[in-house]
N, CA, C and O atoms as CSV, one atom per row, in Angstrom:
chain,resi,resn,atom,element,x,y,z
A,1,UNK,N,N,0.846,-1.179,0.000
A,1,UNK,CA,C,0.000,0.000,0.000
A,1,UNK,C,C,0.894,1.245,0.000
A,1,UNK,O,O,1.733,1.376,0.891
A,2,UNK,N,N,0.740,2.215,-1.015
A,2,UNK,CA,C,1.381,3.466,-0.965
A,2,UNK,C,C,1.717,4.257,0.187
A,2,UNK,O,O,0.904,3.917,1.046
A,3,UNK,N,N,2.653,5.325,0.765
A,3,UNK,CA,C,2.429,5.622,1.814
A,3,UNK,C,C,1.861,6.932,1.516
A,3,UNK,O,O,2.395,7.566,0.606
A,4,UNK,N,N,0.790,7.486,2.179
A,4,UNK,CA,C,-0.065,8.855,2.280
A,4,UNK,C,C,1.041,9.996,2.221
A,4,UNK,O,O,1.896,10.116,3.098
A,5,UNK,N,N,0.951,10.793,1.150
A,5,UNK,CA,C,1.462,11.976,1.717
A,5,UNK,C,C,0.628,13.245,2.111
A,5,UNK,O,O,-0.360,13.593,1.464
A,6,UNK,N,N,1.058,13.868,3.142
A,6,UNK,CA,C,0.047,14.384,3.491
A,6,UNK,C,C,-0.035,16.061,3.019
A,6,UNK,O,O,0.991,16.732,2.916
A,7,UNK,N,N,-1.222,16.545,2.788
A,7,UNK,CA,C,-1.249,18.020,2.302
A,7,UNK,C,C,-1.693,18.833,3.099
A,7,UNK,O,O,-2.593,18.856,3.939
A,8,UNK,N,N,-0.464,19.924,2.485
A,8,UNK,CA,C,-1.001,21.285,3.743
A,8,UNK,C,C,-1.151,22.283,2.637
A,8,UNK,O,O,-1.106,22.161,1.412
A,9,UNK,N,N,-1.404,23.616,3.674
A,9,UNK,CA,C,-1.761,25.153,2.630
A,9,UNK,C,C,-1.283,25.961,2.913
A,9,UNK,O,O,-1.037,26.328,4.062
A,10,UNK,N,N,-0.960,26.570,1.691
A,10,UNK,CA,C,-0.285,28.026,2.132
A,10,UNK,C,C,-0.447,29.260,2.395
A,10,UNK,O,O,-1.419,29.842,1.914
A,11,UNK,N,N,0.220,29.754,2.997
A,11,UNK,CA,C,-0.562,30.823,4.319
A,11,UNK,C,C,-0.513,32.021,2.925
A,11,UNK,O,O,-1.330,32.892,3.222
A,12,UNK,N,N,0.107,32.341,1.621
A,12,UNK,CA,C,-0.351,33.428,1.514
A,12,UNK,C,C,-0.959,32.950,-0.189
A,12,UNK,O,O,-1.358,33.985,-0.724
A,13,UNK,N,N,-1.075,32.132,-0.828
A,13,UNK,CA,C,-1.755,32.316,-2.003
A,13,UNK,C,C,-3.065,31.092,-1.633
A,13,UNK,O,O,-4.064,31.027,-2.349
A,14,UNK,N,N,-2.850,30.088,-0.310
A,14,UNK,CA,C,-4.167,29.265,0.167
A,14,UNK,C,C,-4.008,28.067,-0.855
A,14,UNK,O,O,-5.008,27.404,-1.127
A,15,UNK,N,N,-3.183,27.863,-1.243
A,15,UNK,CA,C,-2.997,26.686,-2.310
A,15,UNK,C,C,-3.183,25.238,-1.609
A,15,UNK,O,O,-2.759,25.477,-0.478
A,16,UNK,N,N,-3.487,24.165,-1.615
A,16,UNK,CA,C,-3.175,22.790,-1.181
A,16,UNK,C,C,-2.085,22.049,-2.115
A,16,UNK,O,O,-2.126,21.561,-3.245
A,17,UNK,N,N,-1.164,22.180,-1.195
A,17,UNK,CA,C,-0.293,21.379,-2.100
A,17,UNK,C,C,0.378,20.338,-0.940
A,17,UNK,O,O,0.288,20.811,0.193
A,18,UNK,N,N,1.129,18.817,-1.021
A,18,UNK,CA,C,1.983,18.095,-0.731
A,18,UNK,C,C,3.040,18.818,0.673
A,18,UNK,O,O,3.631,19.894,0.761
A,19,UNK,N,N,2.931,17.857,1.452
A,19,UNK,CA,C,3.825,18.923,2.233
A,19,UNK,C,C,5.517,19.010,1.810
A,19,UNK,O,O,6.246,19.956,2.109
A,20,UNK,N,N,5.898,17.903,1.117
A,20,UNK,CA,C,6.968,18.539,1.152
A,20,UNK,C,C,7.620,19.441,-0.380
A,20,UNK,O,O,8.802,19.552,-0.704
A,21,UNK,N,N,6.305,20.028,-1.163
A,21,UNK,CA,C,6.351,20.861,-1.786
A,21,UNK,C,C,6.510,22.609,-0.984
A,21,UNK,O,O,6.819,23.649,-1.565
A,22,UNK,N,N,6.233,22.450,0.239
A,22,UNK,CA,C,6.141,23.789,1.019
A,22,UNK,C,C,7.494,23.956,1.438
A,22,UNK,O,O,8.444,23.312,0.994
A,23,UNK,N,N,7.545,24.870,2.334
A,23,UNK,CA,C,8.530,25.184,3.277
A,23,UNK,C,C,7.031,25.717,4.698
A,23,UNK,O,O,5.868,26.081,4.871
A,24,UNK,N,N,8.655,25.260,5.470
A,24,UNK,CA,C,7.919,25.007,6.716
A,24,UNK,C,C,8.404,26.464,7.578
A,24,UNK,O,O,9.587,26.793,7.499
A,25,UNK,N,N,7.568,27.197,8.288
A,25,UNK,CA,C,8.279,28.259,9.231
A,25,UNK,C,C,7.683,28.038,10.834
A,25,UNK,O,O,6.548,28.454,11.066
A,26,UNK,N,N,8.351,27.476,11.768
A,26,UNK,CA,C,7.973,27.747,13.424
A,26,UNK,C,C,8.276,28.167,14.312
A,26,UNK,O,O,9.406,28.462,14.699
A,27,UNK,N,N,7.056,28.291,14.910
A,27,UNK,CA,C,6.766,29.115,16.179
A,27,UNK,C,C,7.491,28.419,17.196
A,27,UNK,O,O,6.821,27.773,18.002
A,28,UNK,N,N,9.179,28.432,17.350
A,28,UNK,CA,C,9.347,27.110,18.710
A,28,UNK,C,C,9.199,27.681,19.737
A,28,UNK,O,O,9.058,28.901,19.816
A,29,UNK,N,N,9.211,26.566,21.101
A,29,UNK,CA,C,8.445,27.073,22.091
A,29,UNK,C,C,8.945,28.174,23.304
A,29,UNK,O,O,8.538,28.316,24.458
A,30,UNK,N,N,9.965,28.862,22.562
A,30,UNK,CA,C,10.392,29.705,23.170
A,30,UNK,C,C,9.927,30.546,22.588
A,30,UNK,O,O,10.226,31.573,23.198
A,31,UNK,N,N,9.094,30.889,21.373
A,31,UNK,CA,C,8.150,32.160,20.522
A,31,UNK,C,C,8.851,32.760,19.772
A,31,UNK,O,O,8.875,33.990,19.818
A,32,UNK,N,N,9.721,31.952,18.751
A,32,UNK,CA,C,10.620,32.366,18.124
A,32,UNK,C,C,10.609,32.179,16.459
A,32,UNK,O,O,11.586,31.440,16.339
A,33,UNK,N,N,10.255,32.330,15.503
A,33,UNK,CA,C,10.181,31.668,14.234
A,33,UNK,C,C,11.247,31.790,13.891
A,33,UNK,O,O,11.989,32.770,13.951
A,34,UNK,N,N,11.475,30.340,13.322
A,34,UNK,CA,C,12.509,30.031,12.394
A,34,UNK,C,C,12.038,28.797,10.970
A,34,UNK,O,O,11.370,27.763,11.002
A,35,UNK,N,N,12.460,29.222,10.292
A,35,UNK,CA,C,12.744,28.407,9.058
A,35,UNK,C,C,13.033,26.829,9.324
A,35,UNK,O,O,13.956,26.693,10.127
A,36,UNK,N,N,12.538,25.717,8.907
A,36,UNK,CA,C,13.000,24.676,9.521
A,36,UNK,C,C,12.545,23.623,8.062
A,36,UNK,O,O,11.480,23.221,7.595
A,37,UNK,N,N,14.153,23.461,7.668
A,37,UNK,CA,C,13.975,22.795,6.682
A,37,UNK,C,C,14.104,21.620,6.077
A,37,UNK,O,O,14.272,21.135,4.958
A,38,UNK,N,N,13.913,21.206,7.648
A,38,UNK,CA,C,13.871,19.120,7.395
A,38,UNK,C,C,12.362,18.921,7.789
A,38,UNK,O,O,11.811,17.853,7.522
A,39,UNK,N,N,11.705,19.914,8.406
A,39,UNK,CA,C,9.795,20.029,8.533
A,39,UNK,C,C,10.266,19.009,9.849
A,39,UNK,O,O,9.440,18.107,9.713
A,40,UNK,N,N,11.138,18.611,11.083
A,40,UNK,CA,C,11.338,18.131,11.896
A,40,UNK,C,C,10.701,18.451,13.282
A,40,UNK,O,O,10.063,17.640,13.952
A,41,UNK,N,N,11.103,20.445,13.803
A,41,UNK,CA,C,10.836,20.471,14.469
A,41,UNK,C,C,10.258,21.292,15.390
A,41,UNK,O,O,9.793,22.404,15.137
A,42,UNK,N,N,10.277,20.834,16.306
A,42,UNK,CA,C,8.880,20.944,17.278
A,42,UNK,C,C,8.370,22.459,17.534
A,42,UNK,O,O,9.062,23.435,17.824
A,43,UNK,N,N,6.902,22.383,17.339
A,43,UNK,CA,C,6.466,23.846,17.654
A,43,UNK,C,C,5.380,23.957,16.558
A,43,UNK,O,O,5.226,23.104,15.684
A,44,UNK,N,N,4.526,25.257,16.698
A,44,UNK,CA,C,3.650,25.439,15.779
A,44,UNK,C,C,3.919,25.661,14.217
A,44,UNK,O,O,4.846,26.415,13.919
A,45,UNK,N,N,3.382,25.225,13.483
A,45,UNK,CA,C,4.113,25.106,11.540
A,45,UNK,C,C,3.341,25.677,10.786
A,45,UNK,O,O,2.167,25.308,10.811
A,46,UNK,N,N,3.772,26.841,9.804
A,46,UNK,CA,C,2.836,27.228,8.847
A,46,UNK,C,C,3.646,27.071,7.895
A,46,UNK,O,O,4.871,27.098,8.011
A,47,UNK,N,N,2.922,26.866,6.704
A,47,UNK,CA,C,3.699,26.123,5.439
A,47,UNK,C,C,3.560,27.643,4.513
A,47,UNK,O,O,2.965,28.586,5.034
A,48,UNK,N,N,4.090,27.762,3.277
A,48,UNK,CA,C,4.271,28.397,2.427
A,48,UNK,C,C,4.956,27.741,1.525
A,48,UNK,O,O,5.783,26.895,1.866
A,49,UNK,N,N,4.588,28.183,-0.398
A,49,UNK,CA,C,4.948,27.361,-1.355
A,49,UNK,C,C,6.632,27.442,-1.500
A,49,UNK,O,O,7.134,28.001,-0.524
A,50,UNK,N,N,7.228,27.169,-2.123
A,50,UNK,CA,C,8.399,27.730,-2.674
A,50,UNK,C,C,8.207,28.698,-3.667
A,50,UNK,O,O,8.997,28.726,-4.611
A,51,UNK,N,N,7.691,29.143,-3.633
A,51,UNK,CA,C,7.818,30.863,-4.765
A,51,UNK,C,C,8.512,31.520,-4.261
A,51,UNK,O,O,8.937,31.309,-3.126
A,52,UNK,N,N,8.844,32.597,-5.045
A,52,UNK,CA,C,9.710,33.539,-4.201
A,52,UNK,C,C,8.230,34.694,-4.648
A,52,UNK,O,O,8.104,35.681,-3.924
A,53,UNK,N,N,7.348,34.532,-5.645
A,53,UNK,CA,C,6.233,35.159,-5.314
A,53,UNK,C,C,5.277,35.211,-4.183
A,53,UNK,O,O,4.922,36.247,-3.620
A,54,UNK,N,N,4.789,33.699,-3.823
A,54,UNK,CA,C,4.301,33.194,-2.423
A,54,UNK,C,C,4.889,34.010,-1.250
A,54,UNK,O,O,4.243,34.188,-0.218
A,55,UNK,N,N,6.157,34.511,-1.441
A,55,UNK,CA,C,7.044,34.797,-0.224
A,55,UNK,C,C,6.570,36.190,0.133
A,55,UNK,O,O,6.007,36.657,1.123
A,56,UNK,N,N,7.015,36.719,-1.075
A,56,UNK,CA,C,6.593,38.198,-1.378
A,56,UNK,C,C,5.222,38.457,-0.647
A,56,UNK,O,O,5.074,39.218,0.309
A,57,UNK,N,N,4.527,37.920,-1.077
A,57,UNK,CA,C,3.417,38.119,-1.047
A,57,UNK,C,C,2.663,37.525,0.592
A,57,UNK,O,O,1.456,37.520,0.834
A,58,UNK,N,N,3.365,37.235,1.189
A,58,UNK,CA,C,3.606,36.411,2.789
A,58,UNK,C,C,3.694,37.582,3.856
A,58,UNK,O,O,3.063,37.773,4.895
A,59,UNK,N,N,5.016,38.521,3.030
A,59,UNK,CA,C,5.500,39.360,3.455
A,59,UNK,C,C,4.683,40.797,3.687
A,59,UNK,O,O,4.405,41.509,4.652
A,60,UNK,N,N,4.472,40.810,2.330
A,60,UNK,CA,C,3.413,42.231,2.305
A,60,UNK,C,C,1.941,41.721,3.343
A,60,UNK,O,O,1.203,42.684,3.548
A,61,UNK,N,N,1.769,41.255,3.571
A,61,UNK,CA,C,0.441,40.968,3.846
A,61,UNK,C,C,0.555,40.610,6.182
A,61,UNK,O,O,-0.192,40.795,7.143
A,62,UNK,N,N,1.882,40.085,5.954
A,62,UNK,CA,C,2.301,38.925,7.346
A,62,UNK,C,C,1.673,38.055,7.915
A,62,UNK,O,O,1.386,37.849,9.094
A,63,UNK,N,N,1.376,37.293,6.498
A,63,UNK,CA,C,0.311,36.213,6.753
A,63,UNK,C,C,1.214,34.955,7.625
A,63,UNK,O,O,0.609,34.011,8.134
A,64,UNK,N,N,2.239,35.047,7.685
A,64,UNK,CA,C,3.189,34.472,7.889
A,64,UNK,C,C,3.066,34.610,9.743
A,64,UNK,O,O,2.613,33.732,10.477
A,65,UNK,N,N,3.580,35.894,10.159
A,65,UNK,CA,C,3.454,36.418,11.450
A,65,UNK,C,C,1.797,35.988,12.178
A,65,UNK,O,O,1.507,35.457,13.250
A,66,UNK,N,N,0.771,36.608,10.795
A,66,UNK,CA,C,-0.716,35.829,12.104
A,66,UNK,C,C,-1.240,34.698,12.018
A,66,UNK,O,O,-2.202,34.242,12.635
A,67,UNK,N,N,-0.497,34.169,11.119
A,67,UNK,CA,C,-0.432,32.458,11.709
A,67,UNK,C,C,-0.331,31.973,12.684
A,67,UNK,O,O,-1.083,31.390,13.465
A,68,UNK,N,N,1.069,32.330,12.624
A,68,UNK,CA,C,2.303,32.132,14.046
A,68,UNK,C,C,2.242,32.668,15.567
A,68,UNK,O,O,2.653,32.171,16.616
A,69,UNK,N,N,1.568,33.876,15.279
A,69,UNK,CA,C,1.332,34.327,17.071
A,69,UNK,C,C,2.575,35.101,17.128
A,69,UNK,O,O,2.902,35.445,18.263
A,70,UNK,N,N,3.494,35.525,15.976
A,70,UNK,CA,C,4.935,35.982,16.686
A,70,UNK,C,C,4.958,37.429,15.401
A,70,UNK,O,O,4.093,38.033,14.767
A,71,UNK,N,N,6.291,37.486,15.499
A,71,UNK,CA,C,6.613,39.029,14.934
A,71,UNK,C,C,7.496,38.027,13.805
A,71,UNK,O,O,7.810,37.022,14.443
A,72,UNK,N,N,8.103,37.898,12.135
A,72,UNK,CA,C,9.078,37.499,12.025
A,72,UNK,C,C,9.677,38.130,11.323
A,72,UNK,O,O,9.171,38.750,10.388
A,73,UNK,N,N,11.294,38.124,11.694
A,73,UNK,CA,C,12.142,38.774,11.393
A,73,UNK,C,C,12.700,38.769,10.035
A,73,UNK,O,O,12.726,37.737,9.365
A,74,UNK,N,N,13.263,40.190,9.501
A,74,UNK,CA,C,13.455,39.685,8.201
A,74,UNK,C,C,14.845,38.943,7.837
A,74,UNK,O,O,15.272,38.997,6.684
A,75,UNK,N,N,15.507,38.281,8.807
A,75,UNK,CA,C,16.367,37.316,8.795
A,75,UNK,C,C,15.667,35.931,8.463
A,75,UNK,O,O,16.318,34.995,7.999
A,76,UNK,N,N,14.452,35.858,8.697
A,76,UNK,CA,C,13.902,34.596,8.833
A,76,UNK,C,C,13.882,34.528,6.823
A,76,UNK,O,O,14.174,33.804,5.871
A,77,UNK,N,N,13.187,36.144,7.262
A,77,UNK,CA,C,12.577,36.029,5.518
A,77,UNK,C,C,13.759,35.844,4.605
A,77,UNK,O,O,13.642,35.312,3.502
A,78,UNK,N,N,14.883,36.285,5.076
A,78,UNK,CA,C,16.159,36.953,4.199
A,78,UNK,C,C,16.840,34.621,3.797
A,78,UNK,O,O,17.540,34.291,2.840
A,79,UNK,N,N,16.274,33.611,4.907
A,79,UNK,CA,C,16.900,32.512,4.786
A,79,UNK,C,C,15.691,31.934,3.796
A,79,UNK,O,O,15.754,31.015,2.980
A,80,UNK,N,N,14.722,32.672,4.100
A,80,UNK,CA,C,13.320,31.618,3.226
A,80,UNK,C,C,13.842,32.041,1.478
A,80,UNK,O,O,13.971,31.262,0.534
A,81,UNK,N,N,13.997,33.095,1.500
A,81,UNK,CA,C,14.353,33.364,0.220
A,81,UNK,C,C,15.674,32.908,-0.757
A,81,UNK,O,O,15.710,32.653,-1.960
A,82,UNK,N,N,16.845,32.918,0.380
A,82,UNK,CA,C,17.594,32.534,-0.389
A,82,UNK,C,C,17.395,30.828,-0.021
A,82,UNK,O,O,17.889,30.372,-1.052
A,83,UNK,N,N,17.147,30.096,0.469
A,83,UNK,CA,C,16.793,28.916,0.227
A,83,UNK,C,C,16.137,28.574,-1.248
A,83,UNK,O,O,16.568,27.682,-1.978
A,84,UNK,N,N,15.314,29.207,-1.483
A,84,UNK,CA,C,14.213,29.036,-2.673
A,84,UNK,C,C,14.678,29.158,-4.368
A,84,UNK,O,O,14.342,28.603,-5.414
A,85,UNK,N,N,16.284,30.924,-3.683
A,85,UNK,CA,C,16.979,30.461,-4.702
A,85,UNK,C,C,17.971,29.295,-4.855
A,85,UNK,O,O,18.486,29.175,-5.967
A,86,UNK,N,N,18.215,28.664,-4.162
A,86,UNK,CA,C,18.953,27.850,-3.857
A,86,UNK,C,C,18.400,26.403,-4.196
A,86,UNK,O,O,19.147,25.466,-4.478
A,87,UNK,N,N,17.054,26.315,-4.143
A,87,UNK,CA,C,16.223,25.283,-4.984
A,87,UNK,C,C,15.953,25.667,-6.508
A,87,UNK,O,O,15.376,24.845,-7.220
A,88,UNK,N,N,16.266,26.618,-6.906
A,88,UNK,CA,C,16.349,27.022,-8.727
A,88,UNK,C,C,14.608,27.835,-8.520
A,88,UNK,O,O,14.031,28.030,-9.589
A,89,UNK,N,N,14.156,28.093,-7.756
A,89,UNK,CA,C,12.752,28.118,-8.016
A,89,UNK,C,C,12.867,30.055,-8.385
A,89,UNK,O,O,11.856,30.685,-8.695
């Protein structure tokens, strides 16, 4: 039997896609977002696509931040992005 993969959405265009088509950003439990890009660990998770449009558009809006319950920094944003170039996307 296949194994399930499971689908999430993204916080700024609402897409359903595969989770490990996203990138993952959390809230760990010290109230801190970070980028976490093995989707490992622990804490609250909001997904976003790999676009660097998705991102943009994350940003202008901080759909990202009222997900999360937190403020995020644009260090967070400055690793989401170059990650994404870093996947050719």
């Amino acid at each position: 039997m296949p194994k399930k993969i499971p689908i999430r959405q993204c916080v700024a265009c609402r897409a359903h896609k595969e989770k490990p088509q996203l990138a993952r950003v959390v809230r760990t439990p010290e109230g801190q977002a970070v980028y976490d890009g093995r989707g490992k660990l622990s804490g609250r998770g909001a997904y976003i696509c790999r676009s660097l449009d998705c991102l943009e558009k994350a940003v202008k809006t901080r759909a990202l931040s009222r997900e999360l319950g937190v403020e995020i920094t644009p260090e967070v944003y400055d690793v989401l992005r170059a990650q994404m170039k870093e996947d050719g996307v």
